[in-house]
N, C-alpha and C positions, 0 to 999 in steps of 0.2 A: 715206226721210225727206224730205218734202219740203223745196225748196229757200227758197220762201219765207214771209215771215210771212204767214199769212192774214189781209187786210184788215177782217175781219167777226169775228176772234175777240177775244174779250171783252164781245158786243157780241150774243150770241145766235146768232152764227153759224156754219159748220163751226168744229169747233176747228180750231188748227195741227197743227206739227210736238210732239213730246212736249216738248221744251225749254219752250214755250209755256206748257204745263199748268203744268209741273213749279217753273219759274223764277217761279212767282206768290209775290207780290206785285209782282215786278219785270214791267217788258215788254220783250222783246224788236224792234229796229226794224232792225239792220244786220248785215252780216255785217265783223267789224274784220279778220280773221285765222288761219291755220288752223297753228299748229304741231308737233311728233313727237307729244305728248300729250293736247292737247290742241284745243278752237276759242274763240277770243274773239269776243266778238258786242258790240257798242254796245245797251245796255238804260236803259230809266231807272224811276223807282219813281212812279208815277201820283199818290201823295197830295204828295209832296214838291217832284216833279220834275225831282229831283235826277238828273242823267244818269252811267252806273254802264258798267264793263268786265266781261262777264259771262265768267267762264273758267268754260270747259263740259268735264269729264273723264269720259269713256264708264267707267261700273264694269266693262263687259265688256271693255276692254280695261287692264286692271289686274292685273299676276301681284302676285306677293308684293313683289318688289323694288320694282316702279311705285307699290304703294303706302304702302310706308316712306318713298320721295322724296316724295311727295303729303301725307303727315303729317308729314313734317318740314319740309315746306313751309312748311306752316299754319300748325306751332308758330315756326318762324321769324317768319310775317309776323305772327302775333299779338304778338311781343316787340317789333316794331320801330314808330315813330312818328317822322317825320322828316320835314321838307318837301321831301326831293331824292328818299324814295323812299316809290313807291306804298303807298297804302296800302287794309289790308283792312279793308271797311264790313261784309260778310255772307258769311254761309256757309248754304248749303241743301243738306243731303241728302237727295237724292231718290232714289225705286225705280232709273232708269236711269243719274242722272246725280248727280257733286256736284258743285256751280256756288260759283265763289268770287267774289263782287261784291266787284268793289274798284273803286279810285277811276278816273276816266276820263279821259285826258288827249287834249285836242280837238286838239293840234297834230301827232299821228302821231308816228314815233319820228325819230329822228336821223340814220339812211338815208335817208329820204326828203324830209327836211329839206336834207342836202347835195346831193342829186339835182337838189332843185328849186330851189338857191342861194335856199333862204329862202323860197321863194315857194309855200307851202303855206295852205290855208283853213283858217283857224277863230287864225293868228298874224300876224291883219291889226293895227296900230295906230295911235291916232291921235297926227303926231307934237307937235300944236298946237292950240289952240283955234280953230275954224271952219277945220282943214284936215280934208282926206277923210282914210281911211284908208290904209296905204300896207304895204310889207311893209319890211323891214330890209333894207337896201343892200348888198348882198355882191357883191367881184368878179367881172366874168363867165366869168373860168375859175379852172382852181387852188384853193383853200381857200377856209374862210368869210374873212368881217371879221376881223382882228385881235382886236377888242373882242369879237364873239362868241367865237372861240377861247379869249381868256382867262374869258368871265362863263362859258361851260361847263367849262374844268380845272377854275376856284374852286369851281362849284356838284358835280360829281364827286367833288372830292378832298373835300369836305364831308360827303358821304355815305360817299364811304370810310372815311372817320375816324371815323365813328359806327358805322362796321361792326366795323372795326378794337379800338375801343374795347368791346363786344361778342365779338373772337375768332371773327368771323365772315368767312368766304370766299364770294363772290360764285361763281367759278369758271365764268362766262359773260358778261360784260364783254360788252358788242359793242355796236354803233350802234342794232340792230334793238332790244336792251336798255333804251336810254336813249331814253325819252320825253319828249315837250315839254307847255307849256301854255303860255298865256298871263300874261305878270307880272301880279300886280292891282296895284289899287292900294295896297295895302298894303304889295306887296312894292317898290313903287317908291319907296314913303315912307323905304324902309328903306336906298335905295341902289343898285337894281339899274338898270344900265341900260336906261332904255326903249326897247321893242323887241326884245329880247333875249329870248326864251324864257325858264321853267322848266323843269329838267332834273329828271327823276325815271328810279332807276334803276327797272327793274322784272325782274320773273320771276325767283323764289328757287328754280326747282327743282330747281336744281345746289347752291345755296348749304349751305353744313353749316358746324357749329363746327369750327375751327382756333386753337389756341393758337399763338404767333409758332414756341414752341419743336417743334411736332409736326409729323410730315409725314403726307400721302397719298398714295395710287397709283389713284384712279380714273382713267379716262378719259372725259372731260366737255368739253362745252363748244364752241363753233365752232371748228373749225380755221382762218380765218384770223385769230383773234384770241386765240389759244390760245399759250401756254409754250412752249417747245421740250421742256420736262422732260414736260408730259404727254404731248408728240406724240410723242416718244421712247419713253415709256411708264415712266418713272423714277419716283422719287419726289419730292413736292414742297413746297411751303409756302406761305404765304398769298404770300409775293411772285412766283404766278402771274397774280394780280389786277394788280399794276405792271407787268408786261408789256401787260397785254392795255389796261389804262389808255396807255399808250404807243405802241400799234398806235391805239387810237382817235383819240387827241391826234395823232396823222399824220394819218390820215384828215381829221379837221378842219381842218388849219394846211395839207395838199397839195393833198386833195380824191379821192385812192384809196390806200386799205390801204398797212403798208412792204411786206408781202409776199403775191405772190398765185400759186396756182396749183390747178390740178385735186383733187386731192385731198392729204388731211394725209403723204403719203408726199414727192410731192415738194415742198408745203411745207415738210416736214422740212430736207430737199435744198438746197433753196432759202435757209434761217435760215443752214447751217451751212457754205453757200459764201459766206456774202457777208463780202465785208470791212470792212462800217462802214455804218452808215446813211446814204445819200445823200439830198439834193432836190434837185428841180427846178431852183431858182435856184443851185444851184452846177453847173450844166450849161452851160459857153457854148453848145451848141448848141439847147438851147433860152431862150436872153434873148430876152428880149421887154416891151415898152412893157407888157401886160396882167399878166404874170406877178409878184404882188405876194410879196415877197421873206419866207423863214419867220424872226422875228425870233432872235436869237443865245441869246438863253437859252431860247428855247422849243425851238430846236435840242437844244442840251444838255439838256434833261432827257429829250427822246427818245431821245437816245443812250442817255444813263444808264438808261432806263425798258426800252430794249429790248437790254439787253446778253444775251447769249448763256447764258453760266453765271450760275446765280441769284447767288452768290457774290460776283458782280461788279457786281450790278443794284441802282442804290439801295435804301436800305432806305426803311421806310414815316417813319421820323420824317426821313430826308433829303428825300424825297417831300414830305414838308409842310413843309418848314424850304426848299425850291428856289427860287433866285431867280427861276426863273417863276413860283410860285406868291404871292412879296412883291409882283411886279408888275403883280399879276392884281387888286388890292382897288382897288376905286372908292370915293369918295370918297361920304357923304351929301346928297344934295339941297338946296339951299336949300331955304327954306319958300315962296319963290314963284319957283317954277319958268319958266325964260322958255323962249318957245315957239325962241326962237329957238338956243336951247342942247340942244334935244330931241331930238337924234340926237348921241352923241358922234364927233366928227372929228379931235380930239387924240390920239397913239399916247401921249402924254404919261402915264404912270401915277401916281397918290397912295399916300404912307407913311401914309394916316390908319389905323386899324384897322378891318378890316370890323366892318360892322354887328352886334350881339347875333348867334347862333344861337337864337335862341326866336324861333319862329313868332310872327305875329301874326294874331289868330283874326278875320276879318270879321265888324265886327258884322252884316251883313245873314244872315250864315247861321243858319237856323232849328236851334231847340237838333234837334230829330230828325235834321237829320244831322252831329249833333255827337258825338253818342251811338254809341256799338260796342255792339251786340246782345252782351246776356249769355251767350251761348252759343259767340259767338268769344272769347271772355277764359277761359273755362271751358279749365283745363288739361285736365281729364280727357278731354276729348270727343277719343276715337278713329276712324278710318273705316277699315273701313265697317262699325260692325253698324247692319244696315238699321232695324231698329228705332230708332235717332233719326232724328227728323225736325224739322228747326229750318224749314220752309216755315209760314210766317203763315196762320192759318186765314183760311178765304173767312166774311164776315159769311151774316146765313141769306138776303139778298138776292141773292146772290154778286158782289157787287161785292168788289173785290181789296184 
């Protein structure tokens, strides 16, 4: 298969790769990502020009079980609607492949985000009128900004709690997970600090219902951000997801994982010797002028978040009731925002109440991609009998 898009297809020239054909009406232009099941490709849709995350799933490698998780995917992502986590626009099933177009988020995921202390393309902003654009100011070692730390818990714990409320378990939680965008303006209207990314969780292919009172025994998920109860191989409950929320929230507030090692055996090893959650800043041997300190209650809810026995791990309404998470709500915008106020520098927090949870719809977006294709709301729709095919006919011109 070749490797890239051919320059000339669509256009009368060799076709492409089969993706190419199959993926019409969409187009295919980058390669985003390739994981266990799956490739993600950056596409967008020619009449709209709406730009789209194409997950591409080979049928040939599909047993029975690959593709029970692949339909429960769907039906997952079709029940959910939420502004922290992606969402699906289209579904195409095609002879070689089913391709899930869902929403594209231009800032990459949250790995790469801490790698490059902020400094990634397409999460540039402007902090002022007739200033350039700039990236978000994060220390230059150790964890993000404070203010980012807390506007990613609030926007996480947001979407957990719409999961939550739902009975639904993520059960892969991780940075690679959690994707960025850019705030609009809409959402700044509403509150959020400028500069500050949107977080969206994404990939349900682990996800499945969980009621608080039932447990599981699958084994799922990354190992360094994974329960001790899965890596054990035990049985467990949705408060696998408040671990792995708790491994991330480190990763953010340090700048690497509480716990790392070779594979999930001596991960294992490693959870069940340790005696407490450390950092950084409580190391004399590492103090330093650079090393910006992990505040006292964002401490604490990591503790709590990665306790050992699930038994002992906060529960999800403590989770949301944590004085880090009261700490975490920024205040509303005045109505005339000074440029001079456009980066927060205050650790100082507001008791105002965060802004509504209801989206705000822009009005620039055209109603076509407002609209979810009748065929993804369609409960029936099963995969794969090859005989449906939701691909948009070519006009008798062939244009797409």
């Amino acid at each position: 298969m070749p490797a890239a898009v051919s320059a000339a297809n669509g256009n009368g020239g060799t076709p492409g790769r089969v993706e190419d054909e199959e993926v019409k009406p969409y187009v295919i232009v980058s390669n985003l990502g390739k994981g266990s099941f799956a490739i993600v490709y950056k596409g967008y849709h020619p009449e709209t020009h709406r730009e789209v995350a194409v997950k591409t799933i080979k049928r040939s490698g599909l047993n029975r079980k690959l593709l029970d998780n692949l339909q429960s995917e769907i039906d997952i992502l079709k029940s959910l609607s939420h502004r922290h986590i992606t969402k699906l626009i289209d579904i195409i099933n095609a002879e070689h492949n089913i391709y899930l177009i869902m929403e594209y988020c231009a800032g990459g995921d949250l790995t790469n985000y801490i790698r490059k202390r902020g400094r990634v393309e397409g999460l540039e902003y402007i902090p002022g009128p007739g200033m350039p654009p700039q990236y978000y100011p994060h220390p230059r070692t150790g964890g993000l900004d404070e203010i980012v730390v807390r506007s990613f818990l609030r926007q996480l714990a947001r979407a957990l709690k719409f999961l939550r409320q739902r009975n639904l378990i993520h059960r892969d939680i991780k940075p690679q997970n959690l994707l960025l965008n850019p705030a609009s303006p809409e959402e700044l209207a509403r509150g959020h600090p400028l500069g500050v990314p949107i977080l969206k969780i994404a990939d349900f292919g682990f996800a499945r219902s969980l009621p608080n009172a039932m447990m599981a025994e699958t084994l799922c998920g990354s190992p360094l951000y994974m329960a001790p109860e899965i890596l054990s191989y035990k049985h467990y409950d949705a408060r696998v997801d408040l671990w792995s929320v708790g491994a991330v929230l480190y990763e953010m507030a340090v700048g690497t994982p509480p716990f790392r090692a070779n594979n999930h055996i001596e991960l294992l090893k490693k959870i069940e010797r340790s005696k407490g959650i450390k950092f950084p800043d409580e190391d004399p041997s590492k103090q330093s002028d650079e090393l910006k300190p992990v505040p006292p209650d964002v401490k604490e809810l990591i503790r709590r978040l990665l306790k050992r026995e699930p038994i002992e791990r906060c529960s999800f309404e403590e989770f949301f009731g944590s004085t880090a998470l009261a700490k975490s709500k920024f205040p509303r915008p005045s109505k005339t925002r000074s440029s001079s106020s456009s980066v927060p520098t205050s650790r100082t927090q507001s008791n105002e109440p965060w802004p509504s949870e209801e989206p705000v719809q822009p009005a620039s977006t055209a109603e076509a991609d407002r609209q979810i294709p009748v065929e993804v709301l369609d409960p029936k729709v099963v995969f794969p009998p090859s005989k449906f095919n939701f691909k948009r006919k070519e006009t008798n011109d062939g244009q797409r």
